[in-house]
LUMTOR-546364 format. One record per residue (C-alpha): residue number from 1; residue in one letter; x negated, z negated, y negated. Coordinates in nm, 4 decimals, always signed. Example, Ala and Ser with C-alpha at 12.3 -4.5 7.8 and 13.67 -1.06 7.14 Angstrom:
BEGIN
   k r        x        z        y
   1 a  -1.2300  -0.7800  +0.4500
   2 s  -1.3670  -0.7140  +0.1060
# end
This chain:
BEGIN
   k r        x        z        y
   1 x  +0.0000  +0.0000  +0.0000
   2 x  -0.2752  -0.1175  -0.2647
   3 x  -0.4786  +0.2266  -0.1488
   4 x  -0.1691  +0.4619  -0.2485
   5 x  -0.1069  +0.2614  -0.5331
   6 x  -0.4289  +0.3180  -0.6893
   7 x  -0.4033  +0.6643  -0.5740
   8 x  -0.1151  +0.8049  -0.7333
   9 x  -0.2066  +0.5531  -1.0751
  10 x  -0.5397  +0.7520  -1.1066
  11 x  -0.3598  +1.0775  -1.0201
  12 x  -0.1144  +1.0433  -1.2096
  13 x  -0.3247  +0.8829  -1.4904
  14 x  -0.1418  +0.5444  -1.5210
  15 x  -0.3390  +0.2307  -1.6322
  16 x  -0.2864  -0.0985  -1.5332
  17 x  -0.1922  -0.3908  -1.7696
  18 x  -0.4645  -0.4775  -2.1007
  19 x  -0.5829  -0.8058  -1.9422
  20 x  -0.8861  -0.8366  -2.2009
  21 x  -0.8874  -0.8997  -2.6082
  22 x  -1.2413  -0.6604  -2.5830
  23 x  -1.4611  -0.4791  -2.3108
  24 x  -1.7462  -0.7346  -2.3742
  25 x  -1.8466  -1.0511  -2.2540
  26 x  -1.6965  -1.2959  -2.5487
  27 x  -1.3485  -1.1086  -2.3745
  28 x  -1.4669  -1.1789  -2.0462
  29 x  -1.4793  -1.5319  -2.1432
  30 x  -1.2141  -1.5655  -2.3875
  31 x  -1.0132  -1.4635  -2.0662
  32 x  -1.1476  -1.7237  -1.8139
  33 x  -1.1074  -1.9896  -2.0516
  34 x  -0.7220  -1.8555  -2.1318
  35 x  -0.6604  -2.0717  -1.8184
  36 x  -0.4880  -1.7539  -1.6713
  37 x  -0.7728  -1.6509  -1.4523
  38 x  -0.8028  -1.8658  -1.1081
  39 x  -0.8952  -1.6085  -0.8645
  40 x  -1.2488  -1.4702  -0.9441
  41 x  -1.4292  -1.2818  -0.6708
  42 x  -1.8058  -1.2336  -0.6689
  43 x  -1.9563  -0.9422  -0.5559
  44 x  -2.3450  -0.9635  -0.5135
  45 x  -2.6639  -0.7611  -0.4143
  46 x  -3.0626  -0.8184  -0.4096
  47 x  -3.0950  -0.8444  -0.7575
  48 x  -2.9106  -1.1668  -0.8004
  49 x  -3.2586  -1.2589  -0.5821
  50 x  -3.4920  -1.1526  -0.7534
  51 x  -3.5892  -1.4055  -0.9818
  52 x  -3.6717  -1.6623  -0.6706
  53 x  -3.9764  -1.4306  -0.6413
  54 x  -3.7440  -1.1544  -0.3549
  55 x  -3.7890  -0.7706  -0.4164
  56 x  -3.4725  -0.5900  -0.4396
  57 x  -3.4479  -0.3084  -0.2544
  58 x  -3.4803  -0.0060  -0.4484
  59 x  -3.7611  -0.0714  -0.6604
  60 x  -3.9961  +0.2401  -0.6837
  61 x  -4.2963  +0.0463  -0.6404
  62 x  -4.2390  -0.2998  -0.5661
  63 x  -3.8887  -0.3107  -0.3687
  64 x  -3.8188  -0.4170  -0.0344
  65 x  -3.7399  -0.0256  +0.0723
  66 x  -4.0755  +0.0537  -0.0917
  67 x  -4.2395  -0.1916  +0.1396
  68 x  -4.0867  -0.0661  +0.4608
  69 x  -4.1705  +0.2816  +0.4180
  70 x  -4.4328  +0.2345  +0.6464
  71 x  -4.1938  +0.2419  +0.9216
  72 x  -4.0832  +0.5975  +0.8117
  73 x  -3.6709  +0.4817  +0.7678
  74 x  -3.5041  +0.7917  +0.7006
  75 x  -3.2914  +0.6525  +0.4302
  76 x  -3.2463  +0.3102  +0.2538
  77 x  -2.9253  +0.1610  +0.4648
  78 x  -3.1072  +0.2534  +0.8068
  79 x  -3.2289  -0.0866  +0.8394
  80 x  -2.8978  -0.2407  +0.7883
  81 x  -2.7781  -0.0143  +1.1038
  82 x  -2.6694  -0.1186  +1.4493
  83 x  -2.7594  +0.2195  +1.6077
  84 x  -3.1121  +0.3058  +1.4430
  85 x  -3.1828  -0.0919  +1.5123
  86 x  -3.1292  -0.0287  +1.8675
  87 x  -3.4121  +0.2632  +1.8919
  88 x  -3.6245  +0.1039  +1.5691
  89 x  -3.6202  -0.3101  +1.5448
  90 x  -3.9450  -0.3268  +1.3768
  91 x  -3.8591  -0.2567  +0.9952
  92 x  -3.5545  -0.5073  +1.0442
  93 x  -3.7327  -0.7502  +1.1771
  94 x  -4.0132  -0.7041  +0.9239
  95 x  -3.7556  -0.7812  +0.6577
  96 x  -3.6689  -1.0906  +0.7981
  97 x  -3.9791  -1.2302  +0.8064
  98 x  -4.0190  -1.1536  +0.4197
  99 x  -3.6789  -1.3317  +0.3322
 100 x  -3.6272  -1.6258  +0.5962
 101 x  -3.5032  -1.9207  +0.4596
 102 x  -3.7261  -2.1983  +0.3017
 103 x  -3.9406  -1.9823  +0.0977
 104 x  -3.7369  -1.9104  -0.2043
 105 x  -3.4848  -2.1583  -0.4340
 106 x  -3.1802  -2.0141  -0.5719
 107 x  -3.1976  -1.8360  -0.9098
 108 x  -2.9550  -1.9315  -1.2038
 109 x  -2.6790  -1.6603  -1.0803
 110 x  -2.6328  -1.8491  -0.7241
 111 x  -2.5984  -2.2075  -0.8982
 112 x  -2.3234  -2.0380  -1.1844
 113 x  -2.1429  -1.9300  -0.8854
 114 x  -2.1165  -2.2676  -0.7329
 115 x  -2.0427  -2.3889  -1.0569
 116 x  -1.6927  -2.1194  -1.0678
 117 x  -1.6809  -2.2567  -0.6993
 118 x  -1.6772  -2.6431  -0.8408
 119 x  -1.4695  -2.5590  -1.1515
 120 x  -1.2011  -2.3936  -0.8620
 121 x  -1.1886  -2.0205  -1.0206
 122 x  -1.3982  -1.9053  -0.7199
 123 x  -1.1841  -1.7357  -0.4642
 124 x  -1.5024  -1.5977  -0.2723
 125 x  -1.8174  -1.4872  -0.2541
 126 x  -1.8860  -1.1448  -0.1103
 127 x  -2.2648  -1.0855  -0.0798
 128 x  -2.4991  -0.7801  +0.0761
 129 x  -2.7720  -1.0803  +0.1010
 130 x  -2.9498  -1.1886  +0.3899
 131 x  -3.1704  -1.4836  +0.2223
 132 x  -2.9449  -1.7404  +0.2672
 133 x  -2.9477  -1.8494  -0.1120
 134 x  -2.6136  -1.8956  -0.1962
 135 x  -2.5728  -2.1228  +0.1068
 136 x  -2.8877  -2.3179  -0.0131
 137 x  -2.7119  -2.3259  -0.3727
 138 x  -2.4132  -2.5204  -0.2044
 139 x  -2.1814  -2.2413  -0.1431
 140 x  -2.0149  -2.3120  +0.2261
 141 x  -1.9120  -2.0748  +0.4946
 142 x  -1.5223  -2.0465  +0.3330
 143 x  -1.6673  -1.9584  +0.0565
 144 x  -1.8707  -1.6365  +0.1488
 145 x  -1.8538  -1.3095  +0.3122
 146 x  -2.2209  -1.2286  +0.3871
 147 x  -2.1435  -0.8339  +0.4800
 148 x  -2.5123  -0.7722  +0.6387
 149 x  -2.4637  -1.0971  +0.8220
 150 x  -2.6972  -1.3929  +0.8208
 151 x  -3.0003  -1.6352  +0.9817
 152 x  -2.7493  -1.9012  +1.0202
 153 x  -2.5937  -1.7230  +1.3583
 154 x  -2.7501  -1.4194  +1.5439
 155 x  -2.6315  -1.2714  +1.9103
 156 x  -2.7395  -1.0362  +2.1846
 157 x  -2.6565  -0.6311  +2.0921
 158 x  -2.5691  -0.5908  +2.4909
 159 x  -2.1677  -0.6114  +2.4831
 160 x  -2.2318  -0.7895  +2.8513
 161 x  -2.4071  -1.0573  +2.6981
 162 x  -2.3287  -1.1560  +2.3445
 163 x  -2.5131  -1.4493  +2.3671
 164 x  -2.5342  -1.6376  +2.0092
 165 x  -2.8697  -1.7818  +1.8865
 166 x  -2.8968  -2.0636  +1.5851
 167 x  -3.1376  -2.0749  +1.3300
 168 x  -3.4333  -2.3009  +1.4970
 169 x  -3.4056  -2.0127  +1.7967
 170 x  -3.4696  -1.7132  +1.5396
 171 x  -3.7025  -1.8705  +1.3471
 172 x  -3.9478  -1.9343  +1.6568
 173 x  -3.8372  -1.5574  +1.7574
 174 x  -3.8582  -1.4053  +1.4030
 175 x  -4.2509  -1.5423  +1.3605
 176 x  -4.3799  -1.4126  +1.6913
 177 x  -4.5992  -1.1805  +1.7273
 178 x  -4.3505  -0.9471  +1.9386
 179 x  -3.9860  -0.7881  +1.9092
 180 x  -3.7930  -1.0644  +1.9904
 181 x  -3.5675  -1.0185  +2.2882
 182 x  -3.2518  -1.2884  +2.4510
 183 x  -3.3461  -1.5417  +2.6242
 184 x  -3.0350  -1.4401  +2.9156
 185 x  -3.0426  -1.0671  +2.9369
 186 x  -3.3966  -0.9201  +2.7406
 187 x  -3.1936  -0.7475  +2.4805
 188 x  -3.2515  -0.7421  +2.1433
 189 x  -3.0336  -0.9262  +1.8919
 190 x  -2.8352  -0.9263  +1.5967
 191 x  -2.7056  -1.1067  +1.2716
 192 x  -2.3791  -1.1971  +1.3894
 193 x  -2.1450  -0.9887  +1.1137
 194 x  -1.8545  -1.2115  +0.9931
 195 x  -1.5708  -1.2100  +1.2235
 196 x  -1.2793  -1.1342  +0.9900
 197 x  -1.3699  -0.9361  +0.6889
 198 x  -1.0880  -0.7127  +0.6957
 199 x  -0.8187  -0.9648  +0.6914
 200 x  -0.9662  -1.1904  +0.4698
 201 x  -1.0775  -0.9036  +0.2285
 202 x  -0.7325  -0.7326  +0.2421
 203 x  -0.5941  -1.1144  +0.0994
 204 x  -0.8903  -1.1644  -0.1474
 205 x  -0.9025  -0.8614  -0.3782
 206 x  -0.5448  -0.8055  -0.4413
 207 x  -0.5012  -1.1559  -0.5409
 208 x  -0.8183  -1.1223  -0.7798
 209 x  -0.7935  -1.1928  -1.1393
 210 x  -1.1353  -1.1257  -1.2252
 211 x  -1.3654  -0.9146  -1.0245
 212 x  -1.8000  -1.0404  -1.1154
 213 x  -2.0133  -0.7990  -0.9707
 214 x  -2.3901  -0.8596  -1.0202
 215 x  -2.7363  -0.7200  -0.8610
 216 x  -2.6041  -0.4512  -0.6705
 217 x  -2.6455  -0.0778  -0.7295
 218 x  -2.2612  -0.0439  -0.5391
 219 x  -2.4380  +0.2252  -0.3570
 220 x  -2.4104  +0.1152  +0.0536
 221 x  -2.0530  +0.1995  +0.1503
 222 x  -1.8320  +0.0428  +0.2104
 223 x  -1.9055  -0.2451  +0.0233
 224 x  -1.9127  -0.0218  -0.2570
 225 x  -1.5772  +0.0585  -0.2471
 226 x  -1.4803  -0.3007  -0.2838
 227 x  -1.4263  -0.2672  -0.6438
 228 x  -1.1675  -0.0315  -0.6314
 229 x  -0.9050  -0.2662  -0.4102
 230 x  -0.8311  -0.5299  -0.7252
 231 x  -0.5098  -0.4276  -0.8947
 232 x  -0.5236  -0.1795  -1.1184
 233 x  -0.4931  -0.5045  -1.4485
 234 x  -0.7562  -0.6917  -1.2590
 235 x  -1.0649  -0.7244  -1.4962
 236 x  -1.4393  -0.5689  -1.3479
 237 x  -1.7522  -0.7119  -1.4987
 238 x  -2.0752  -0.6094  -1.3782
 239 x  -2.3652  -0.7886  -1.4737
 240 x  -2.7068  -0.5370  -1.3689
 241 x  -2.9809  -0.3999  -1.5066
 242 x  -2.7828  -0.0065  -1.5353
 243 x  -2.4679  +0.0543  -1.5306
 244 x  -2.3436  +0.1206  -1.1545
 245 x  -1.9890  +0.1885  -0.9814
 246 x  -1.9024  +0.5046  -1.1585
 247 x  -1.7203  +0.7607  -0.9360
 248 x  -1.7439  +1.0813  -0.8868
 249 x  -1.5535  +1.2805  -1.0043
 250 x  -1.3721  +1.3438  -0.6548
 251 x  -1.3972  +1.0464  -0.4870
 252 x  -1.2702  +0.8723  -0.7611
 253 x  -0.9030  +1.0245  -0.7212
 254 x  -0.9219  +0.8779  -0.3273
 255 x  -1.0881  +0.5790  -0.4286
 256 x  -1.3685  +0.5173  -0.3077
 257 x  -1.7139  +0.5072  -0.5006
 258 x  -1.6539  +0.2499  -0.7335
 259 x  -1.4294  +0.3971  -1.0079
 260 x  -1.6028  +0.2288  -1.2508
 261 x  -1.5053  +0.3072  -1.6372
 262 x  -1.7242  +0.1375  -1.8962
 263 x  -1.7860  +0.4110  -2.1817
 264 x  -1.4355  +0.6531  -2.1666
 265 x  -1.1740  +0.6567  -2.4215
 266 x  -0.9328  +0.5585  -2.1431
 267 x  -1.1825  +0.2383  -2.0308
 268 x  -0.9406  -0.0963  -2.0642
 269 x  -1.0821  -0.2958  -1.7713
 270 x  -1.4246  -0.2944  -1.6892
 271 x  -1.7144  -0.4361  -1.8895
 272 x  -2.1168  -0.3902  -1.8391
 273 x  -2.3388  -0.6696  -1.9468
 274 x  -2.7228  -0.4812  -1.9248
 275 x  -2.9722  -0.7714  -1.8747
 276 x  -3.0709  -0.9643  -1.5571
 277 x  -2.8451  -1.1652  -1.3902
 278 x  -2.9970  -1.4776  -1.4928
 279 x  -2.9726  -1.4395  -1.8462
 280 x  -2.6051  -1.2455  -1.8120
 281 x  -2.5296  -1.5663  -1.6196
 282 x  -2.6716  -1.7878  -1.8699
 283 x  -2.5003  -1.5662  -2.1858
 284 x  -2.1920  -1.6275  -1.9942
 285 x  -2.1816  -1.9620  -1.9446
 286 x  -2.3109  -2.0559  -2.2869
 287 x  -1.9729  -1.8893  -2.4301
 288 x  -1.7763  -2.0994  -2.1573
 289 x  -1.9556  -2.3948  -2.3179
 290 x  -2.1093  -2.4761  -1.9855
 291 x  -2.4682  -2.3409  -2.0386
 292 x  -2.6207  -2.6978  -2.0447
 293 x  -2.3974  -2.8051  -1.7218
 294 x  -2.5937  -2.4848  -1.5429
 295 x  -2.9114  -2.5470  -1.6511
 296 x  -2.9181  -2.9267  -1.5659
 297 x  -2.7488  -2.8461  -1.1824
 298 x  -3.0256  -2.5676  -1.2095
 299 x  -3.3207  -2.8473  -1.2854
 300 x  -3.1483  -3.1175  -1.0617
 301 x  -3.1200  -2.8967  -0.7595
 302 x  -3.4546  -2.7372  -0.7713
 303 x  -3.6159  -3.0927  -0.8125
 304 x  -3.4063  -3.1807  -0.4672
 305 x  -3.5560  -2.8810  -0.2740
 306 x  -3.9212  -2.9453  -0.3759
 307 x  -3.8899  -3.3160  -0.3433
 308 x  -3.8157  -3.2382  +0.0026
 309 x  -4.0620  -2.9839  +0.1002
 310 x  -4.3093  -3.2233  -0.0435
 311 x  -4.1410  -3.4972  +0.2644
 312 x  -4.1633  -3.2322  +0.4907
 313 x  -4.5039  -3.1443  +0.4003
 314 x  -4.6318  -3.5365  +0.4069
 315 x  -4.4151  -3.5464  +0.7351
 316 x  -4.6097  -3.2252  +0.9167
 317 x  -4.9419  -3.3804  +0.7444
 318 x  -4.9419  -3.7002  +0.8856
 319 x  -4.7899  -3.5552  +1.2173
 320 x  -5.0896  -3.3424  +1.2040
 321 x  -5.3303  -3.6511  +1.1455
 322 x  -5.1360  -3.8581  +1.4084
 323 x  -5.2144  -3.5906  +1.6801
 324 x  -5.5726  -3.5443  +1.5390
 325 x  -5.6352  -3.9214  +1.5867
 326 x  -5.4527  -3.9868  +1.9002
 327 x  -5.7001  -3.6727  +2.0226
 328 x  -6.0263  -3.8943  +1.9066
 329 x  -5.8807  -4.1823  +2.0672
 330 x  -5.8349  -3.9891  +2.3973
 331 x  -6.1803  -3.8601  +2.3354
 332 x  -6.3504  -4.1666  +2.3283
 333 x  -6.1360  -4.3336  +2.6130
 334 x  -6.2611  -4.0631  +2.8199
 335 x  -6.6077  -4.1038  +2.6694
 336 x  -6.6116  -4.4681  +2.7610
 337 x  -6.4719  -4.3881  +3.1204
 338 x  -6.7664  -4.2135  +3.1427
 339 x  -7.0117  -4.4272  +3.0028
 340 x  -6.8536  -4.6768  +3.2533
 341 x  -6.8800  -4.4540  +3.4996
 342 x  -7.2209  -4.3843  +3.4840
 343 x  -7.3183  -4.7545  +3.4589
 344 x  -7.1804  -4.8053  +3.7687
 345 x  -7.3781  -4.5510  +3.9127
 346 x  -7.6641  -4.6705  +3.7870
 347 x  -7.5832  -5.0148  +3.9557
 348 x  -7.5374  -4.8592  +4.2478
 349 x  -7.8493  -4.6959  +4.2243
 350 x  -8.0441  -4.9919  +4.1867
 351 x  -7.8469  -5.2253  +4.4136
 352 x  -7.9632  -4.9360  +4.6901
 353 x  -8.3147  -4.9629  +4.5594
 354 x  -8.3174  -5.4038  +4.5866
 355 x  -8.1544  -5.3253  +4.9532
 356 x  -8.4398  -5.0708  +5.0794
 357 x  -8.7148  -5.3011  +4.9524
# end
């Protein structure tokens, strides 16, 4: 119903409702702060990550792509792939080692979208990311869609064995020296996908009231095409470095591509904020009045995370120093078995020498 109804409005040239006072961000927030926006949907891709020190992906010179053309991919979305996984692990698995969990903190953009979650305008969180970050920002399993899947739960690829696999298990795997295979049948595995997206997604977006789309090019399909199933009033802002989301021409009649319309005289919906998504975050917040409220849960968290790799650090330390000790001790107990040892020898040796004289 919501596909044909966007159909024949864009055929037919029919807008929905003027939701915002302006196409800028002051509308954006005059809008959220109208209290009539409850439903806000995120919609986020590498570059939300890339602040915590992560490449995104398409990067000329420094992105993750970039890095992984050593494996010869044929195209970009390969390595998200079931089928060219099957036949190729290595670039996926490559990937994974760059982005597991516990190397990076969450930027500014993951902790203003637990602050919409803690405010109660979030509705959901639909991410392309595989780093984990908006979990480690405080976002929970109801709250996200994590379309390329995640660490947090992996399983066999053989549809006889399915097996599932928690974190500790893929870590060890992950940061071995070979492909890693299951444990039951020898297959590879696989980020377990989430098991409902298409129910939940066909509930979420046409009760949106505000669609925030950040870091993402909206070029992988069909996550993409996620921003054209809000209703037709329902407010798009994109927060990137370029504009993105535009359709063409064709496929935006059928829509799919995006359907972004930021610069047209008939434009009435969607905005583009150009700067990082830190500082779009930040711009965003400070016009919500909650700017200082981000930074501090920004400050407060980080301080948590590296007060505790600091314990686990002292923890693995004196673990380390524990063994190392208990090794000397060993050592010398075996050195003084032997010294014993060999003074009883020697008594031996001379008791036999008293008896033959």
């Amino acid at each position: 119903v919501d596909f044909l109804r966007n159909l024949f409005s864009k055929t037919l040239g029919i807008s929905g409702e003027k939701v915002l006072d302006e196409l800028t961000l002051e509308g954006v927030a005059s809008y959220i702060q109208s209290g009539k926006c409850k439903n806000i949907i995120c919609m986020v891709g590498a570059g939300i990550s890339t602040s915590a020190g992560i490449p995104d992906f398409r990067s000329p010179d420094t992105g993750l792509y970039a890095n992984l053309q050593k494996y010869n991919l044929p195209y970009p979305e390969a390595i998200f792939q079931i089928d060219y996984f099957k036949k190729h692990p290595e670039p996926f698995f490559a990937l994974a080692r760059e982005l597991y969990p516990g190397q990076f903190k969450p930027t500014v953009c993951h902790y203003f979208i637990k602050l919409l979650k803690d405010k109660g305008l979030l509705k959901r969180c639909y991410s392309q990311n595989i780093d984990t970050l908006e979990r480690v920002a405080g976002l929970e399993g109801e709250d996200l869609i994590e379309a390329h899947g995640t660490f947090y739960t992996s399983h066999c690829v053989s549809f006889m064995c399915r097996k599932e696999y928690d974190l500790d298990w893929m870590k060890e795997k992950i940061f071995s020296d070979d492909i890693p295979k299951c444990d039951k049948c020898s297959n590879l595995y696989w980020f377990l996908l989430p098991s409902s997206p298409v129910s939940i997604l066909l509930q979420d977006f046409p009760r949106c009231d505000l669609l925030i789309i950040m870091g993402t090019s909206l070029q992988v399909q069909p996550f993409a095409a996620l921003v054209g199933r809000v209703s037709n009033s329902c407010p798009r802002l994109l927060i990137n470095l370029e504009k993105a989301g535009g359709a063409d021409p064709l496929l935006g009649i059928i829509s799919i591509g995006g359907g972004m319309d930021f610069d047209s005289a008939k434009a009435y919906r969607d905005v583009a904020h150009i700067s990082t998504c830190d500082d779009g975050c930040l711009a965003l917040a400070e016009l919500l009045g909650w700017k200082a409220e981000l930074e501090e849960m920004v400050k407060r968290e980080h301080e948590k995370i590296n007060s505790k790799a600091e314990e686990e650090q002292t923890n693995q330390s004196s673990g380390a120093a524990g063994k190392a000790e208990s090794g000397k001790a060993e050592s010398g107990k075996a050195e003084s078995g032997m010294a014993e040892s060999g003074m009883a020898e020697s008594g031996k040796a001379e008791s036999g020498k008293a008896e033959v004289e």
